[in-house]
C-alpha positions as CSV (number, residue, x, y, z in Angstrom):
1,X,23.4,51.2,-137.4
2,X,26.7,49.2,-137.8
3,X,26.9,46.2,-139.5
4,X,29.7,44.1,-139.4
5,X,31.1,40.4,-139.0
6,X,33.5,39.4,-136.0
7,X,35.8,36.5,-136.2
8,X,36.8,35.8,-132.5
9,X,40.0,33.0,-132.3
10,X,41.2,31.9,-129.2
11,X,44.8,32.2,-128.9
12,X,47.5,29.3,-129.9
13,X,48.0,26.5,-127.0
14,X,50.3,28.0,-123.9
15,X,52.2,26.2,-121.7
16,X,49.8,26.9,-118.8
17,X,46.6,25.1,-121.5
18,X,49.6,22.2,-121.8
19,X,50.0,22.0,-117.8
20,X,46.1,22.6,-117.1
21,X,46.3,25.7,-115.0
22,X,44.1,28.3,-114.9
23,X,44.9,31.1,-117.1
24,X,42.8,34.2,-117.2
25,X,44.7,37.5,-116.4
26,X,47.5,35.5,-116.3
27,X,50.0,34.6,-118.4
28,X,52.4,31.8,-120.3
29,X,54.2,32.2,-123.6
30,X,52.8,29.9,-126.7
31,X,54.2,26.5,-127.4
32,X,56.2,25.3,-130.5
33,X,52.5,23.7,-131.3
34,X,50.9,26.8,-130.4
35,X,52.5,28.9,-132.6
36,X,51.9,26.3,-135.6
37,X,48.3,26.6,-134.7
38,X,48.2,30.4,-134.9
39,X,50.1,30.4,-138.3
40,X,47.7,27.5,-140.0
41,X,44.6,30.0,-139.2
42,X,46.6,32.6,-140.4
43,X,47.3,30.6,-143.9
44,X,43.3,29.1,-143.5
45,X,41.6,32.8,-143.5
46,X,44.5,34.5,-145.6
47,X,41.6,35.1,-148.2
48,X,39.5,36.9,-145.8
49,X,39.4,40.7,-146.1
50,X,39.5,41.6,-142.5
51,X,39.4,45.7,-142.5
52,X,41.7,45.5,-138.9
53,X,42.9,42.7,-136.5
54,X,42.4,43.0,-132.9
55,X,44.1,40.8,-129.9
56,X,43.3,41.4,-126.2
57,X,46.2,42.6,-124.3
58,X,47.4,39.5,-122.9
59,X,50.7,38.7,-124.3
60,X,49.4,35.4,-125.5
61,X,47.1,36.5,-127.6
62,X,48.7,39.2,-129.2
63,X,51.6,36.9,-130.5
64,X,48.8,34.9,-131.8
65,X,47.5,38.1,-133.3
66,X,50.9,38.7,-134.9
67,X,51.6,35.3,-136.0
68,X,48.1,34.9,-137.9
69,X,48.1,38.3,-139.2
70,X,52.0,37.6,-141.0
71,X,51.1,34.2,-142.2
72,X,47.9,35.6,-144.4
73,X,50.4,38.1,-145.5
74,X,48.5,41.2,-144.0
75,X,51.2,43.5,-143.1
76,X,49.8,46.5,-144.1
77,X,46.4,45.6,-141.8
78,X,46.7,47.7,-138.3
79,X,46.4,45.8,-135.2
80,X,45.3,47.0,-132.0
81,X,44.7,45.6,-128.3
82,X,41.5,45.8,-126.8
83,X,41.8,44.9,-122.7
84,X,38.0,44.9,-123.0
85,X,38.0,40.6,-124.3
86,X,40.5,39.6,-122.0
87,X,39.8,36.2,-120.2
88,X,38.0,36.4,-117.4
89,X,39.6,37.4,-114.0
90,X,39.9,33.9,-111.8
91,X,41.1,36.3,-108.6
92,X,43.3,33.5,-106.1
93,X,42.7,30.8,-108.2
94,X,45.2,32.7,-111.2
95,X,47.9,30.1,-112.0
96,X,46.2,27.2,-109.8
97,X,45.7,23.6,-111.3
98,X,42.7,23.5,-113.0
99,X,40.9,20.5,-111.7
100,X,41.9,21.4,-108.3
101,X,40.1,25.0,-109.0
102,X,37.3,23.7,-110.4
103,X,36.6,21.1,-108.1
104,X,36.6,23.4,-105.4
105,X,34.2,25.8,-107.1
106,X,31.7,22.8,-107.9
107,X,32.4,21.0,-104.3
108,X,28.6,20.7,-104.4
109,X,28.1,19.2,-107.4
110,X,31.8,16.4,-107.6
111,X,32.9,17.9,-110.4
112,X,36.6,18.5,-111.6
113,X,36.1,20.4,-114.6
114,X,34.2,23.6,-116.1
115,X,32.7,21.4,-118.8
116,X,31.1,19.3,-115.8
117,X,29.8,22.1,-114.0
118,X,27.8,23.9,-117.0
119,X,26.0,20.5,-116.7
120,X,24.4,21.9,-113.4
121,X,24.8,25.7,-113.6
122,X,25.5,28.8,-116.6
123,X,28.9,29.8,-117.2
124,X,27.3,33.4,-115.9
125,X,26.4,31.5,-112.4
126,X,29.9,29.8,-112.1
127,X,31.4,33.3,-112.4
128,X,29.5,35.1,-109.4
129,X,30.1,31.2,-107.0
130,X,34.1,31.5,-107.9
131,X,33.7,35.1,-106.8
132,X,32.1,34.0,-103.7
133,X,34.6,31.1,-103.0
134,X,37.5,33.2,-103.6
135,X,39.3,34.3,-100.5
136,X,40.0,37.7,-101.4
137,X,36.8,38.1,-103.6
138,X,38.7,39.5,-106.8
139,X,37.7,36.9,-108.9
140,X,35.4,38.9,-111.6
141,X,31.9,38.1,-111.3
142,X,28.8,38.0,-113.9
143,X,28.4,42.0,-113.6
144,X,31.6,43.1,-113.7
145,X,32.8,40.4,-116.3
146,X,29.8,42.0,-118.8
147,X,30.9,45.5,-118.1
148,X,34.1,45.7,-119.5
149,X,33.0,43.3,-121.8
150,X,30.4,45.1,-123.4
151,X,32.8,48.3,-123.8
152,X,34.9,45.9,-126.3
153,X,31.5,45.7,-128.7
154,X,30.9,49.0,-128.0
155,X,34.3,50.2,-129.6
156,X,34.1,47.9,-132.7
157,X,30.4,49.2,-133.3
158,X,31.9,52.4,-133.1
159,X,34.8,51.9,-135.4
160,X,33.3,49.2,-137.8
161,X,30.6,48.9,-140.4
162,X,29.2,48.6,-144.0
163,X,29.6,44.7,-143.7
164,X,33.1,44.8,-142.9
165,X,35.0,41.8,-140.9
166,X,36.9,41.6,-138.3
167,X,39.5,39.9,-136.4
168,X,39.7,39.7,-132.6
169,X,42.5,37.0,-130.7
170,X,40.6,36.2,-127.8
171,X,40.0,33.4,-124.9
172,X,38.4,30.3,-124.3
173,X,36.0,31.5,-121.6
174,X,35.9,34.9,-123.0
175,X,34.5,33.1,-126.1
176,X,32.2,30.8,-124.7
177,X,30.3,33.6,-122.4
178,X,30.1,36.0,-125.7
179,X,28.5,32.4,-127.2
180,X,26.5,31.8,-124.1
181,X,25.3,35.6,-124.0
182,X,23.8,35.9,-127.8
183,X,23.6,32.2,-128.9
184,X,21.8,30.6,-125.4
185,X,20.6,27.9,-127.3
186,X,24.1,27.0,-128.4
187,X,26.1,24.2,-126.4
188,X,29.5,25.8,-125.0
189,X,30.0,22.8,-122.6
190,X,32.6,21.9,-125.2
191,X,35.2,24.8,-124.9
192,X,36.3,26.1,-128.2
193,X,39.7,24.9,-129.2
194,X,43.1,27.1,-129.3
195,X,43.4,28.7,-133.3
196,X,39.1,28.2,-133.6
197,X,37.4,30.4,-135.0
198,X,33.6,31.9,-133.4
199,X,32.3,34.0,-136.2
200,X,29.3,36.7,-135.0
201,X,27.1,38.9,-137.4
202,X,26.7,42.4,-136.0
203,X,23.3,44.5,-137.0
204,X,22.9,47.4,-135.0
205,X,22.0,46.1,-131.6
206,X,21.5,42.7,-132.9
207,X,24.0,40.0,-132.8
208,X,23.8,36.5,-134.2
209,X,26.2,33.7,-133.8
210,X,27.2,32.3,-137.0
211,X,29.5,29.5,-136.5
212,X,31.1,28.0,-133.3
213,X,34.5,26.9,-132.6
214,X,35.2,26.1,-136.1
215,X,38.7,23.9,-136.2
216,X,40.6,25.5,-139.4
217,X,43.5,23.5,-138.5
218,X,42.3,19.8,-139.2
């Protein structure tokens, strides 16, 4: 049974996180800040002996990827995309102002914001209602969200063990359903910061949350 640690960072600020859109299959390059961010984590676990680095395939976070895996001075470590921990799929509401997006998801409830709405629902119930709400229906619900989700851990379990560590450049969201998943007792209303770092311990079929949203860069 594989054993194995797995460091998940969400990616360095993007303009779209600097203009409060909603960014999920979409994309916007990294800020001037954003790249800093990805380069102090870089420099804060440059003692860590990850055995690979992993990004999703969003542009975003494999820069951040690239820029954290150069500033620990890691050049020989291979990196590789996994699609599997993209952000989740908002459907019409890609791109969109956030509060506008999530004020129409929570109409019921007055709120403006995700973190206002996990006050009333889970983050797996505000997935299948922007589903429902979305004209076209694309946005990814619980389901589907776990499905390809669950084929990332599958791949590292395949590919990792005998305590090694790993890196993976992730998403807010992304990270904060993985938390909500394995770690219900945990409070994600707080969204983990660009460049933090969610650390979980892998045991066979068990997984524990360590730490999460640790802030390296303060």
């Amino acid at each position: 049974m594989s054993q194995f640690s797995i460091y998940f960072v969400r990616h360095g600020q993007t303009y779209f996180n600097l203009f409060n859109r909603m960014q999920g299959w979409s994309d916007s390059p990294l800020t001037d800040q954003g790249k800093a961010t990805a380069q102090q984590v870089g420099q804060a676990l440059a003692d860590v002996n990850f055995a690979h680095y992993y990004s999703s395939d969003s542009k975003r976070a494999m820069d951040t990827a690239k820029l954290i895996k150069a500033a620990a001075g890691k050049a020989n470590v291979t990196l590789t995309t996994l699609p599997s921990f993209r952000e989740t799929f908002y459907g019409y509401y890609e791109g969109d102002d956030s509060s506008r997006t999530w004020s129409l998801v929570g109409k019921d409830y007055g709120v403006t914001s995700l973190h206002e709405l996990l006050s009333y629902m889970s983050i797996e119930e505000t997935k299948d209602l922007m589903r429902e709400i979305d004209p076209f229906h694309e946005a990814e619900d619980n389901a589907t969200y776990w499905e390809r989700v669950n084929r990332g851990f599958d791949y590292l379990k395949a590919h990792h063990d005998n305590h090694e560590k790993v890196l993976v450049v992730s998403h807010g969201t992304t990270i904060r359903s993985i938390v909500s998943h394995f770690g219900p007792d945990i409070d994600i209303s707080r969204g983990p910061k660009n460049g933090s770092v969610t650390r979980l311990d892998i045991d066979g079929d068990q997984v524990k949350v360590v730490k999460y949203a640790e802030d390296l860069t303060e």
